[in-house]
N, C-alpha and C positions, 0 to 999 in steps of 0.2 A: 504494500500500500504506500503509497507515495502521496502526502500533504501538502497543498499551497498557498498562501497566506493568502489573504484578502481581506481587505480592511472595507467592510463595506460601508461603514460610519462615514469614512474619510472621505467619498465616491460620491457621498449624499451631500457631505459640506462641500463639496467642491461643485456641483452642481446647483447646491444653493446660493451661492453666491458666483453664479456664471460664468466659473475657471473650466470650458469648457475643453481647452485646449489640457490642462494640467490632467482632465478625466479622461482624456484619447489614451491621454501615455502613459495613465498608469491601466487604464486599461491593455493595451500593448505591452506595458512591464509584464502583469498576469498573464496575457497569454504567452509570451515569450517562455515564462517557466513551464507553464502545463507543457507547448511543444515540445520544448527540449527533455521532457519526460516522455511524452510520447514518439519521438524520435530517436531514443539511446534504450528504452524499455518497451517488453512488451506489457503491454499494457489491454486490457478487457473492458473495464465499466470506468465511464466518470462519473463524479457526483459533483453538480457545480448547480448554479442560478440559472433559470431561464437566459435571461442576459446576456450571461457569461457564454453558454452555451451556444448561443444564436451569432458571437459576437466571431468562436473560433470556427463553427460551420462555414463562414465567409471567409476567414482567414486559410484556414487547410481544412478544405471538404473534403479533400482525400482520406486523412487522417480520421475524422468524424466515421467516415463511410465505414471504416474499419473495426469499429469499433463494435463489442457485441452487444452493448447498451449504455444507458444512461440513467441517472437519478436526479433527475431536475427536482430541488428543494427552492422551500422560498413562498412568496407570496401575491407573487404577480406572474402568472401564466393565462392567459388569452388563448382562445382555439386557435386562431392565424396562427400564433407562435409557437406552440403545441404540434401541430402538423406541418410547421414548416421544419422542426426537428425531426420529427418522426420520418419523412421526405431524406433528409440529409443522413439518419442514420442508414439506410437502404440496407432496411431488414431486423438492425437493432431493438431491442428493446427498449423502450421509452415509459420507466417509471417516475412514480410523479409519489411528492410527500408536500405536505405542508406542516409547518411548525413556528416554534418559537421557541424562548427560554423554557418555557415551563411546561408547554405540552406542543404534542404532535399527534397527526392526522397520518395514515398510509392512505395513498392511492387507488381507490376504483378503476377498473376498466371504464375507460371512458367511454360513454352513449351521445347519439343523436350526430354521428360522424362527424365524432370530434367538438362539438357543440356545449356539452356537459362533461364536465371531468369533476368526478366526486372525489370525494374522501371521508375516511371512515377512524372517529377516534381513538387512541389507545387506549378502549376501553378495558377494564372499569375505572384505570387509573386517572384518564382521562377524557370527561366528557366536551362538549360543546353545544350549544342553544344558538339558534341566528334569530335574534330580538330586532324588536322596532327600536329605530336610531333613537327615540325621541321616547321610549320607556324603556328600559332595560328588562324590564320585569317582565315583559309581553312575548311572550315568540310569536313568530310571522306564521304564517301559513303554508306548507309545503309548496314548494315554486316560486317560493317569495326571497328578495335580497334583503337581508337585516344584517344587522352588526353582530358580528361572533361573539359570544361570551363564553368562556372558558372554565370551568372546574376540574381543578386537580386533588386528588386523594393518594399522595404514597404514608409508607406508614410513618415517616418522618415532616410530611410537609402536607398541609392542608389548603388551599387556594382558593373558595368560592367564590365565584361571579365574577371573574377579571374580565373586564371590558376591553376587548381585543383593537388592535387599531389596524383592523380587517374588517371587510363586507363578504358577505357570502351567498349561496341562493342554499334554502333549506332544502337538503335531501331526503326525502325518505329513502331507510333501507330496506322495508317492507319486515319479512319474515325473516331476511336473511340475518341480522345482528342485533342485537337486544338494545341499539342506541340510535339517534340519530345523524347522520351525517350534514356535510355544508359541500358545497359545488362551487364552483368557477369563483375561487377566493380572488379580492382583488386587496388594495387599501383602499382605507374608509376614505368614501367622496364625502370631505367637505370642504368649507368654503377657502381653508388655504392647504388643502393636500399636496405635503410634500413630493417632488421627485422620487423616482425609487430607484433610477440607476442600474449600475449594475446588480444592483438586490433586487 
């Protein structure tokens, strides 16, 4: 296993204050190391950001194509960007997680050709609720975008109702899992939502 830093803090402030040039190059720092690992090693799966992902697909699609899959983590994945990976892996597999410090979500086969990309909590440790922005306390209605709320249960750490700074569409999981799930996570639209960058 081979690790590569990335500061995605630092991606955000640079983009926030519209050192757009400063974020090319260190985006181009990052992928200069993933390459040079995948150029000296054999290498199988990455696990990186949509972003980041999309950003080396363009840079060596060769490499990409090579690969026998992927783990796009993170919290901004779109269907267009979803299947433009999927396209560029030619053949790979293309799994999908969402998370955060204190809980994570595995990825559903995604429905409706690429349209819907679910996810399904680490339950029982971890749940999730997609609430109306504007009461927390409410969950939406299946098919519906609300704000993620989070509950975590380990035997050391208790977390109820973390109000996530994610939007999601609520999923049913029918029969199949004893929780509910969230779909096409994005960040929370409001009225001055940050850049997301390469995160």
């Amino acid at each position: 296993m081979y690790a590569i830093d990335m500061d995605p803090r630092w991606v955000k402030r640079l983009l926030r204050t519209g050192q757009m040039a400063v974020a090319r190059e260190y985006t181009e720092h990052v992928l200069d190391q993933i390459l040079n690992v995948l150029d000296t090693r054999q290498v199988d799966y990455v696990n990186t950001t949509p972003a980041l992902m999309v950003a080396l697909a363009r840079r060596a699609p060769e490499q990409v194509a090579a690969l026998r899959g992927v783990r796009l983590s993170g919290t901004h994945l779109v269907p267009s960007v979803h299947r433009q990976i999927v396209k560029a892996l030619d053949g790979g597999i293309c799994g999908l997680s969402y998370g955060n410090t204190f809980g994570n979500a595995a990825g559903l086969p995604v429905e409706q050709d690429g349209e819907l990309m679910p996810y399904l909590p680490n339950y029982p440790q971890v749940t999730m609720a997609v609430v109306d922005k504007t009461d927390p306390m409410t969950t939406v209605p299946y098919g519906t975008v609300g704000r993620v709320r989070l509950t975590v249960l380990h035997e050391d750490l208790f977390l109820p109702n973390v109000l996530e700074r994610d939007e999601a569409v609520r999923y049913d999981t029918g029969d199949r899992f004893p929780t509910d799930g969230v779909a096409n996570v994005r960040p929370l639209e409001t009225a001055s939502t940050a850049v997301e960058g390469l995160y």
